[in-house]
C-alpha positions as CSV (number, residue, x, y, z in Angstrom):
1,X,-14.6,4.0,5.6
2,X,-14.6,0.2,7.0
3,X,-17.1,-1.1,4.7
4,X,-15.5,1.1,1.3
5,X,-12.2,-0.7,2.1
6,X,-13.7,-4.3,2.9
7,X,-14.6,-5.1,6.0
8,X,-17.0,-7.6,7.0
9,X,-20.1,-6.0,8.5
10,X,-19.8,-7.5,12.0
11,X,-16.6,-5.7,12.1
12,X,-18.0,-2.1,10.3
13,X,-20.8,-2.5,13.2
14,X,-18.2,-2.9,15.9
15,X,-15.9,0.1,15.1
16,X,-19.9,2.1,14.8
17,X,-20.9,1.1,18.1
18,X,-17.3,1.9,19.5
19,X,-17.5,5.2,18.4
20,X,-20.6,5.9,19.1
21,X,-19.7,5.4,23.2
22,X,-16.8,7.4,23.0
23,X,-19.5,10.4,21.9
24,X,-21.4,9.6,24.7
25,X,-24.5,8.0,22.7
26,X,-26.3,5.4,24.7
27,X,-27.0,2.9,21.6
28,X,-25.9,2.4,18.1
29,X,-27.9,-0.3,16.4
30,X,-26.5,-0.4,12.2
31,X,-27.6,-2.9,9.4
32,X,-25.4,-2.8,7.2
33,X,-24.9,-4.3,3.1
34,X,-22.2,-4.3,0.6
35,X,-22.9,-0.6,-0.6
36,X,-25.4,0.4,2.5
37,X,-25.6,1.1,6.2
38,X,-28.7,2.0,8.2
39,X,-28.0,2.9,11.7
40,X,-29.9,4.6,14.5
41,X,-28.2,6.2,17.4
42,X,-30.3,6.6,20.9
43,X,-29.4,8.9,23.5
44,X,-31.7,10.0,26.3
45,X,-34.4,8.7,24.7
46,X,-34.0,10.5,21.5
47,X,-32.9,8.5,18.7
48,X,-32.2,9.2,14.7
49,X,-31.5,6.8,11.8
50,X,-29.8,7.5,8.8
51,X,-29.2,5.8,5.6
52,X,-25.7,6.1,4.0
53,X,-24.5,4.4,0.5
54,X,-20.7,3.7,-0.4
55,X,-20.6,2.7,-4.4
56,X,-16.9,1.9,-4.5
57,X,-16.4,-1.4,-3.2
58,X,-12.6,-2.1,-3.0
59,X,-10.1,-3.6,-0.4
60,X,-7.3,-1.1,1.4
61,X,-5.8,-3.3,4.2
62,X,-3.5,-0.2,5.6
63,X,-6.7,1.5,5.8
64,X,-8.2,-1.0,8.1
65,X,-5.1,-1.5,10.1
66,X,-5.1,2.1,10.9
67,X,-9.2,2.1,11.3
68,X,-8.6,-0.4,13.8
69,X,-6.2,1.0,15.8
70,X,-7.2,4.1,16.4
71,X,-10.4,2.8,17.2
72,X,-8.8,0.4,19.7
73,X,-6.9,3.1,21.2
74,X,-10.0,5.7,21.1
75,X,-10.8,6.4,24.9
76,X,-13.7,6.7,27.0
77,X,-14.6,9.8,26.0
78,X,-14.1,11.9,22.6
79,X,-14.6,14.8,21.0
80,X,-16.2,14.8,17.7
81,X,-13.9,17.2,16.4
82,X,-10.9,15.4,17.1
83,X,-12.1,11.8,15.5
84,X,-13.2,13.9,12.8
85,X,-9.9,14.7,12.2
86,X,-8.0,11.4,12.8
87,X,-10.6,10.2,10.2
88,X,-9.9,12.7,7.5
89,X,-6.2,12.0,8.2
90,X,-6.7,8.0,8.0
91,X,-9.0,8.9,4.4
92,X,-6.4,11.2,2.8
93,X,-3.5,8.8,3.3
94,X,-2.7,7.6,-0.1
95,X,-2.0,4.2,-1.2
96,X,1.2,2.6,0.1
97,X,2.5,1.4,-3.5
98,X,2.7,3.1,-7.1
99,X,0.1,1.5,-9.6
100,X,2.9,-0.6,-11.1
101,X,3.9,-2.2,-8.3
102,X,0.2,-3.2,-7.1
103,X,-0.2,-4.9,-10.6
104,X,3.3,-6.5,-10.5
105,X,2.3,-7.7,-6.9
106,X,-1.0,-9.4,-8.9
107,X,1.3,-10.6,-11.2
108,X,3.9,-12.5,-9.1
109,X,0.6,-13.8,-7.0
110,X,-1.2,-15.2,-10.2
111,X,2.5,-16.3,-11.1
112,X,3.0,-18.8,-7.9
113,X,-0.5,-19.5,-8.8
114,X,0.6,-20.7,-11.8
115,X,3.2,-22.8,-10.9
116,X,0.4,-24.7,-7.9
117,X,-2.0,-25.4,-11.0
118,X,1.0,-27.5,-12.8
119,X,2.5,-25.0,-15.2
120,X,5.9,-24.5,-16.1
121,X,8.5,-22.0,-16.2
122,X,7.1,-20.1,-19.2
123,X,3.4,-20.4,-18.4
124,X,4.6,-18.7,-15.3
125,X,6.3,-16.0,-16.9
126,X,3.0,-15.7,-19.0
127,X,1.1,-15.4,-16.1
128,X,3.1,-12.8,-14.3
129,X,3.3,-10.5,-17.8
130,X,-0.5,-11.0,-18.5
131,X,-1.7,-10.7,-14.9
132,X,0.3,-7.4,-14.4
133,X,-1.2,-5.9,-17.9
134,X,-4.5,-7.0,-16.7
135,X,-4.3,-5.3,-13.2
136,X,-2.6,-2.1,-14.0
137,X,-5.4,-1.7,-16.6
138,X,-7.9,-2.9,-13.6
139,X,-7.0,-0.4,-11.2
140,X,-6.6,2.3,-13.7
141,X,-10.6,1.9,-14.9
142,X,-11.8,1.3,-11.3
143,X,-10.1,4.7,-10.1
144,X,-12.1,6.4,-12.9
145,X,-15.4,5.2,-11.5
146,X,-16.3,3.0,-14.7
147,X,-18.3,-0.2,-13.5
148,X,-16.8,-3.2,-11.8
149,X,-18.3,-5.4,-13.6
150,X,-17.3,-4.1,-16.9
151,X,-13.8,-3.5,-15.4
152,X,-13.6,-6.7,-14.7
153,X,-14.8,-8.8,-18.0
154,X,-11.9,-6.2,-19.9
155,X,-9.2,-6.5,-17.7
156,X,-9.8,-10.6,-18.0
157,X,-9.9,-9.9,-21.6
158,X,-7.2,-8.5,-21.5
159,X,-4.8,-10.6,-19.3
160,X,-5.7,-13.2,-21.3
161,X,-5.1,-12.3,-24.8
162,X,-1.6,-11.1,-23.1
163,X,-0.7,-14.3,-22.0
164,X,-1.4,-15.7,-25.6
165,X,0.5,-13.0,-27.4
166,X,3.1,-13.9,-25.2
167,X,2.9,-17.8,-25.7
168,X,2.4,-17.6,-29.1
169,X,5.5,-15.7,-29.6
170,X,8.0,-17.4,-27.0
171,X,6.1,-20.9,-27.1
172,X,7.3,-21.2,-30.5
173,X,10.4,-22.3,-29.8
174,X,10.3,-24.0,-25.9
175,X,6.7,-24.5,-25.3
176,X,4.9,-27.4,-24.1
177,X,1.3,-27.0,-26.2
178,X,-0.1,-29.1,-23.2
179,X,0.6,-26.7,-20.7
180,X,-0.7,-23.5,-21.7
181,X,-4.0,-23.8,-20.0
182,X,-2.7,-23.6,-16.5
183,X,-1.3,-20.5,-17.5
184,X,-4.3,-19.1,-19.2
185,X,-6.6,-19.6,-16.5
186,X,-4.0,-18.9,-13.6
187,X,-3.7,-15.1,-15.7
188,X,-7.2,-14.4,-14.7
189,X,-7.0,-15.2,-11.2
190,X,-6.3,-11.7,-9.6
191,X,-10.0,-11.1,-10.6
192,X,-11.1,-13.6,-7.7
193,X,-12.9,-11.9,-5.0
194,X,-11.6,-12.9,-1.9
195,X,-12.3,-10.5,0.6
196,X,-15.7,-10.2,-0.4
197,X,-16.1,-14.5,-0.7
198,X,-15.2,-14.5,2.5
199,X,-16.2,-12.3,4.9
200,X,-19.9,-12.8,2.7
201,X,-19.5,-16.3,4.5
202,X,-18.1,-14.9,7.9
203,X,-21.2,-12.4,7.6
204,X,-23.8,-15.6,7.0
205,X,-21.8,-17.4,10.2
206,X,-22.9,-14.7,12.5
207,X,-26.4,-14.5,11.1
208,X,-26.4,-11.6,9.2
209,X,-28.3,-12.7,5.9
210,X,-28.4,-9.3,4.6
211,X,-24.8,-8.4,4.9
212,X,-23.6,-12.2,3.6
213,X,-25.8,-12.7,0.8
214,X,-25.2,-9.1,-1.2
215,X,-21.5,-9.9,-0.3
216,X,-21.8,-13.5,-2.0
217,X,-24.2,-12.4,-4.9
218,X,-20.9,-9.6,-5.2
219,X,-18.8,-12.4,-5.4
220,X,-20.2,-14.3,-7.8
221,X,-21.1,-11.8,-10.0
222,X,-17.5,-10.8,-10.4
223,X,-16.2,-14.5,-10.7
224,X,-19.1,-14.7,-13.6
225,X,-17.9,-11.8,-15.5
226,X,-14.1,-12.9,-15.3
227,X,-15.6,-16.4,-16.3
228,X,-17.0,-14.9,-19.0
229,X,-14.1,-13.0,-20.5
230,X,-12.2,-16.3,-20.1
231,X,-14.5,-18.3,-22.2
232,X,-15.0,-15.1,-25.1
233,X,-11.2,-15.2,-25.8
234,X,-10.8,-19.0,-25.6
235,X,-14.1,-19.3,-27.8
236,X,-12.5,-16.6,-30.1
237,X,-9.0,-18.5,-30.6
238,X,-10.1,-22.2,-30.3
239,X,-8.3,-23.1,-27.2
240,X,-10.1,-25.6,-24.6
241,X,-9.2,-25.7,-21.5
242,X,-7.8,-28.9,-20.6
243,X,-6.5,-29.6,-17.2
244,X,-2.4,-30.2,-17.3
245,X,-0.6,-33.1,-16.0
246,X,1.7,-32.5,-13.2
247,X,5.3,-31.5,-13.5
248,X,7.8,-34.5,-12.8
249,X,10.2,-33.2,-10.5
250,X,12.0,-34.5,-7.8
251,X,9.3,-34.5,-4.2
252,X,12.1,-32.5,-2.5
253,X,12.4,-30.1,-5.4
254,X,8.6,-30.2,-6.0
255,X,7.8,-29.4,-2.6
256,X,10.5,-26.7,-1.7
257,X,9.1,-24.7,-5.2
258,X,5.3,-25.6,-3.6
259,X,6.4,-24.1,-0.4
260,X,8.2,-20.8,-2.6
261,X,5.0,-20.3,-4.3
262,X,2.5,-20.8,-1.7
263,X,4.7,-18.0,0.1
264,X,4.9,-15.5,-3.0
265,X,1.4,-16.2,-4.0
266,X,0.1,-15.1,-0.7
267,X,2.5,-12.1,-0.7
268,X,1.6,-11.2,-3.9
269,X,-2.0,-10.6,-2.8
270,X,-1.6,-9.2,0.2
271,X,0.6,-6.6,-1.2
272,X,-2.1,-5.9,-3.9
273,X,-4.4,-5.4,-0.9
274,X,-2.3,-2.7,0.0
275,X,-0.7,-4.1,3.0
276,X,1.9,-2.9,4.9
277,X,5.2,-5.4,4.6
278,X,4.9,-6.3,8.1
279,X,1.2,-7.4,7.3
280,X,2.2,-8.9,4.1
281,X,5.0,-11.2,5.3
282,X,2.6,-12.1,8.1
283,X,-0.2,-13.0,5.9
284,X,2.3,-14.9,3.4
285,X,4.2,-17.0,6.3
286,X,0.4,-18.1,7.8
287,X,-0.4,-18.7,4.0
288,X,2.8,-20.8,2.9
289,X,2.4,-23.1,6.3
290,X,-1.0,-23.5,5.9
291,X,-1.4,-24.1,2.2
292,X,1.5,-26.6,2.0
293,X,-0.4,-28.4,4.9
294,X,-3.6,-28.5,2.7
295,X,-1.2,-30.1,-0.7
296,X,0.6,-32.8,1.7
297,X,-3.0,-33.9,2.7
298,X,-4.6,-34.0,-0.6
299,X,-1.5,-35.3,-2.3
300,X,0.0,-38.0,0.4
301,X,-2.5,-38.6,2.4
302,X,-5.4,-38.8,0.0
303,X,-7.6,-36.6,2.4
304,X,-10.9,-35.3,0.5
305,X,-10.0,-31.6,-0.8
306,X,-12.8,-29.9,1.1
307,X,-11.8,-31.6,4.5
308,X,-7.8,-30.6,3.6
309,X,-9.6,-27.3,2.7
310,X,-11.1,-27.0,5.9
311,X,-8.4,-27.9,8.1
312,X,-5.9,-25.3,6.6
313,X,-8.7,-22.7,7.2
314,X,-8.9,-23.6,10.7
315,X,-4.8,-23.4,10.8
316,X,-5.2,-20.0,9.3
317,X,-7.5,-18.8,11.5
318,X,-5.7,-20.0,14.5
319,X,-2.1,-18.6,13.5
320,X,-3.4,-15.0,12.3
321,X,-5.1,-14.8,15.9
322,X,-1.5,-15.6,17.0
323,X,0.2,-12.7,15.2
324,X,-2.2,-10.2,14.5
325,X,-2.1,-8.5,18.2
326,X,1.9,-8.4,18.1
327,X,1.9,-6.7,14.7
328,X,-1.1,-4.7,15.6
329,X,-3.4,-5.6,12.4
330,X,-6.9,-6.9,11.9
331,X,-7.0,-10.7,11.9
332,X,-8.7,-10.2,8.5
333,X,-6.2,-8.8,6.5
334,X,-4.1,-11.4,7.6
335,X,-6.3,-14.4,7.2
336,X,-7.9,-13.5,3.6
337,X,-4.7,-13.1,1.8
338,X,-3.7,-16.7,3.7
339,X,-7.0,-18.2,2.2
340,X,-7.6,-17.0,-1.4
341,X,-4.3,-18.8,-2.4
342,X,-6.9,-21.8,-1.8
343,X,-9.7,-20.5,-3.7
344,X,-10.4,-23.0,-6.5
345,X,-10.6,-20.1,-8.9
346,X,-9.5,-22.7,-11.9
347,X,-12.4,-24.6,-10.5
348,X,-14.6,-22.2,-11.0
349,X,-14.1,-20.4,-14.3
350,X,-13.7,-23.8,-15.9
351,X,-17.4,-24.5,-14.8
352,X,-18.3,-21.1,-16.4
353,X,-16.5,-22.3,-19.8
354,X,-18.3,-25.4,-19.6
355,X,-21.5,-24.1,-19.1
356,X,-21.0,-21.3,-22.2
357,X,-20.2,-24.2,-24.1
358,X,-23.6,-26.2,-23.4
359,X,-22.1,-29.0,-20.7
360,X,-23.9,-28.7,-17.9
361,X,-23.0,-31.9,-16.0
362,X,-19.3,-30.8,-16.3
363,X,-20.5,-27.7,-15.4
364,X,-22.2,-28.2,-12.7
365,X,-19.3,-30.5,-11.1
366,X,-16.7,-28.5,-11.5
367,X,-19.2,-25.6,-9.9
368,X,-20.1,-27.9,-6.7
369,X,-16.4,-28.7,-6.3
370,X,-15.5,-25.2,-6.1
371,X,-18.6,-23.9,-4.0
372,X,-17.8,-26.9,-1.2
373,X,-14.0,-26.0,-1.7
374,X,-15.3,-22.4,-0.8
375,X,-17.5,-23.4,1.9
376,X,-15.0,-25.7,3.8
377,X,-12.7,-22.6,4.0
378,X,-15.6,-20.1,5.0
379,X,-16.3,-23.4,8.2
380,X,-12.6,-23.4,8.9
381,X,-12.3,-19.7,9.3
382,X,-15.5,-19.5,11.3
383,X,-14.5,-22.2,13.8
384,X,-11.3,-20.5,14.6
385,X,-13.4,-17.6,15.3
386,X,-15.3,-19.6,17.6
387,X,-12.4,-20.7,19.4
388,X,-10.7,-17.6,20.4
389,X,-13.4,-15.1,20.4
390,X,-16.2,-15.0,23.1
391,X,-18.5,-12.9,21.0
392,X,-18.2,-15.3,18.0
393,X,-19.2,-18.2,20.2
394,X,-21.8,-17.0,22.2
395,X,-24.8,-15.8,21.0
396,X,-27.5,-15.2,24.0
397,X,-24.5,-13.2,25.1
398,X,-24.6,-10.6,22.1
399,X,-28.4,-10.7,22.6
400,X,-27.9,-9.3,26.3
């Protein structure tokens, strides 16, 4: 149930071995991958390993909140029967919000998005139309069982010819032509895989290559297919897309709207994560100080991105550890939705569209940028870690 709803495998090896005391086994040893876990369980000497496979890979934050406490709560000693229970009742708890209000969460998200990649008003509006079409049709496909990958590439589609239909009609009149593209490309965003970006990298921090590197190769494989959706419907209309320039507005206006949209982009994602609202205003708060912290370094301070990038990571880490123990919630489901507002997703499809298009040096720069934006997140998360958890720190410890 951990690992269906996104947990990192450190974590989905925690709750195992938890569990496993509480029935009295003496040992629980677990490998676990994106879609599989191999586990053996020892007691007296006797031991058994089994193989299970979970094909639906998804994220369900309430689901982990409520995995994790019970599990905290679980005491010494349990019958099977009674955490069989408490887990049928966590499993058959339905989603907290109606399908139209997850996509209009991915909507506002990709919106705000919109708005810190220099579009306008009407791009944003774009955005939140397209990105809500192109997540209700999303969720819709996934909950059928059709493949992710094929989910994703037409709910990219999608979103983006919606955000064109929408230009094209509305644009016509108020418009800026120059704009547009940080609307299209912020319309595909609610296809970037956060969860599984990084806890891959939180997996590979601990040393679990297996875990981290079928997360990652997940990861990318989803950013390729949105990527490649992007560059069929921009290959198919003629559009290139060309960086904006910045809106000119006054640096108190500027940065009071930068502050609004970090906030409602984090939100927006956490709430199409299926958090709870006390999770999802936790997540957005940590986000909103964090990510404005990360723009004032880049933008006043000239600091490099990936070092900005690194140190709002660290600040993320840090205040979820602060606030996830009061609102009784993973750290995780506070920290990701803090972090993928900082996931150079424009980065990255534009490196797909320039590699579809044969340039491979602008390719492969706008790629690098994007990997070390993604990297210098996955370090400042992991350092926090470090910092306030013994087991993350220590390794000879774990070993014992």
């Amino acid at each position: 149930m951990a690992l269906a709803s996104g947990h990192g495998s450190y974590r989905v090896k925690s709750h195992m071995e938890r569990v496993g005391r509480a029935l009295g086994l003496d040992d629980v040893k677990a490998s676990v991958a994106l879609t599989e876990i191999t586990t053996t369980s020892v007691r007296d000497h006797i031991f058994r390993t089994e193989v299970s496979e979970v094909r639906t890979v998804g994220i369900n934050a309430d689901r982990l909140a409520e995995l994790e406490n019970y599990i905290g709560d679980l005491p010494a000693r349990e019958d099977v029967r009674a955490i069989e229970q408490e887990l049928d009742r966590i499993a058959a708890k339905p989603p907290l919000y109606s399908p139209v209000v997850n996509a209009l969460s991915a909507g506002f998200a990709c919106g705000a998005f919109a708005f810190l990649n220099n579009g306008g008003l009407l791009e944003c509006v774009g955005v939140l139309v397209a990105a809500t079409a192109g997540q209700y049709l999303r969720r819709s496909l996934i909950h059928r069982g059709i493949n992710p990958f094929g989910v994703t590439m037409l709910a990219g589609a999608v979103a983006c010819l919606t955000y064109l239909a929408f230009i094209g009609v509305i644009g016509l009149f108020v418009a800026d032509p120059g704009r547009h593209v940080a609307g299209y490309v912020s319309a595909v965003l609610f296809l970037v895989p956060g969860f599984p970006l990084v806890t891959g990298a939180l997996d590979l921090a601990r040393l679990d290559f297996s875990a981290g590197m079928s997360r990652l190769t997940y990861a990318l494989m989803i950013l390729f297919s949105a990527a490649v959706a992007l560059w069929a419907v921009s290959a198919a209309v003629g559009l290139e897309p060309t960086p904006p320039v910045a809106l000119s507005l006054y640096p108190a206006l500027e940065w009071t709207l930068l502050t609004l949209a970090s906030f409602l982009g984090v939100l927006g994602f956490a709430l199409m994560f299926n958090s709870p609202w006390r999770m999802a205003l936790g997540a957005a708060a940590v986000g909103m100080v964090a990510n404005v912290g990360r723009l004032y370094l880049v933008r006043e301070l000239d600091l490099p991105t990936q070092a900005a990038a690194a140190a709002a990571a660290l600040v993320v880490g840090l205040l979820a550890r602060v606030i996830a123990t009061p609102l009784r919630v993973p750290r995780l489901t506070v920290s990701v939705p803090a972090v993928v507002i900082m996931v150079p997703g424009v980065a990255a499809m534009r490196g797909v569209f320039e590699l579809n298009a044969g340039h491979v040096l602008e390719a492969l720069a706008f790629m690098l940028d994007a990997a070390l934006v993604v990297t210098a997140l996955s370090i400042g998360l992991a350092v926090s870690r470090m910092l306030t958890d013994r087991d993350w720190t220590f390794e000879a410890r774990r070993a014992l």
